[in-house]
Every structure is written in structure tokens, then in C-alpha cells.
C-alpha positions in Angstrom: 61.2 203.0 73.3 63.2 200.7 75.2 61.3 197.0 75.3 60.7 196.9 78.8 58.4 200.1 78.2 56.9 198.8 75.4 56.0 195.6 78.0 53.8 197.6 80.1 52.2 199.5 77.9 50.8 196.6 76.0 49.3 194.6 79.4 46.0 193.9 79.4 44.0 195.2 82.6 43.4 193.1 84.8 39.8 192.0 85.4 38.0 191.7 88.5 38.0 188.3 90.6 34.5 187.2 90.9 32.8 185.3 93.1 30.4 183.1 92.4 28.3 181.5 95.2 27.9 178.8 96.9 24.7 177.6 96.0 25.2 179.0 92.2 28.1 176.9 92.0 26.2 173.3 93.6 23.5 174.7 91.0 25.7 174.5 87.9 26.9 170.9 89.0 23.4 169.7 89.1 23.2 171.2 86.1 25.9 169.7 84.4 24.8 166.7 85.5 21.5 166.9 84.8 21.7 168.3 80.9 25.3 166.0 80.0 25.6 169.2 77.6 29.0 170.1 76.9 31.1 172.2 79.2 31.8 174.9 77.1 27.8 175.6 76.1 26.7 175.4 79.6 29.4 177.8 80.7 28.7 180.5 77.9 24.9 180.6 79.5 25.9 180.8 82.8 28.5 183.3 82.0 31.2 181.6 83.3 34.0 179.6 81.8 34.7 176.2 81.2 37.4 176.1 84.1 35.2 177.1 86.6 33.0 174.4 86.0 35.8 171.8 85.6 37.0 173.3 89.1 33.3 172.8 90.7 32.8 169.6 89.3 35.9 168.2 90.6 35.1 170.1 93.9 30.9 169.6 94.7 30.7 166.4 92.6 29.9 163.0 95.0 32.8 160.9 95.4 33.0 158.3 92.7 29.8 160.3 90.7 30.6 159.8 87.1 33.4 157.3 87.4 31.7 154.2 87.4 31.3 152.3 84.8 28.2 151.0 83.3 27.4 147.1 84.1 28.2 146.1 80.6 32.0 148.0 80.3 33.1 146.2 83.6 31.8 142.7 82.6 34.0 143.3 79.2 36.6 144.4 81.2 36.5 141.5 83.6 35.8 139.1 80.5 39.5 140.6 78.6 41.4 140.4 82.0 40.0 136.4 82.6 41.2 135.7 79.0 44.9 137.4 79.6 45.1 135.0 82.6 43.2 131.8 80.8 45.9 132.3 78.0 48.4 133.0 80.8 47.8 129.7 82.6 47.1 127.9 79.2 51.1 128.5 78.4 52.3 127.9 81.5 50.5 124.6 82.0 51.8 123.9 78.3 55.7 124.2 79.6 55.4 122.0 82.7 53.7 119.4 80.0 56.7 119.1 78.1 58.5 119.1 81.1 57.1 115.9 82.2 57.3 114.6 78.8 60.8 115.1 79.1 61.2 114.3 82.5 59.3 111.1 82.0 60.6 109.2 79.0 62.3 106.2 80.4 66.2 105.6 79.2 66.6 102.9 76.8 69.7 101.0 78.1 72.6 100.9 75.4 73.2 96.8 76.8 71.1 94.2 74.6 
């Protein structure tokens, strides 16, 4: 049995496309959103798998739905990027200080 033989003997079938409706798939977003169960569960009940609902959440899901951040995660992150800059400014401000000190020290003359 030469291996390119053996290849199509040993293919699966291939299954049936199915189509899922419009409504059912809005449904299982609301769903999903609804329950905050895992993908995978919620996909075994409704017979489906987990990439179809991945696919409809990306698809039916309100612009910017379940991308925000809660109140409390953007304060800390605005509270982290302020300090990067505070510290930021903090060394800079730090250079030009010796800079002035430097600048600013008045020559002693080598004539008594």
C-alpha cells in the first residue's frame, strides 16, 4: 500500500456545515454575558463549540462591551503612569540643579 493510499483511506468524513441562526447566535451572546460562565460549559449546552462563540462574541458584542475597565483599575493605572512621570521629572529637575550649581559657583581669582 503505497502512502498516498493509505492517506485517503484514513480521512475522516467530513461533517456537515451548520448553520446556526441569527437570533440563536445574539441569544448565546446575551447569554454569555449574562451567566460570565466559561466558554467551553456554555458551548457544550448549546451544542456548539467554543470557537463559535469566540466568533459571535467578537461579531454581535457592542463596541467596547467588556473592555472597559472597572473605575478602580484605571485610577491605579493613571496613579502608576503619574508616578513614572513624577519620578521622571524628579531626575530631570535633579540634573539641571547640578547644572546651576556648576554653572553658578563664582571663580576664585588665582591674584591675591
Amino acid at each position: 500500500m503505497k502512502t498516498d493510499e493509505k492517506a485517503e483511506t484514513t480521512k475522516k468524513p467530513k461533517r456537515a456545515k451548520r448553520q446556526f441562526s441569527e437570533e440563536f447566535r445574539r441569544d448565546a451572546v446575551a447569554l454569555i454575558e449574562s451567566t460570565g460562565e466559561p466558554l467551553a460549559k456554555l458551548a457544550a449546552q448549546l451544542g456548539v463549540t467554543h470557537w463559535n462563540l469566540r466568533d459571535w462574541l467578537k461579531r454581535y458584542r457592542p463596541q467596547g462591551a467588556g473592555a472597559t475597565a472597572t473605575p478602580a483599575e484605571e485610577l491605579r493605572a493613571l496613579v502608576l503612569r503619574l508616578q513614572k512621570e513624577n519620578d521622571e521629572l524628579r531626575s530631570q529637575r535633579d540634573v539641571l540643579k547640578k547644572a546651576m550649581g556648576i554653572l553658578a559657583t563664582p571663580k576664585r581669582s588665582v591674584t591675591r
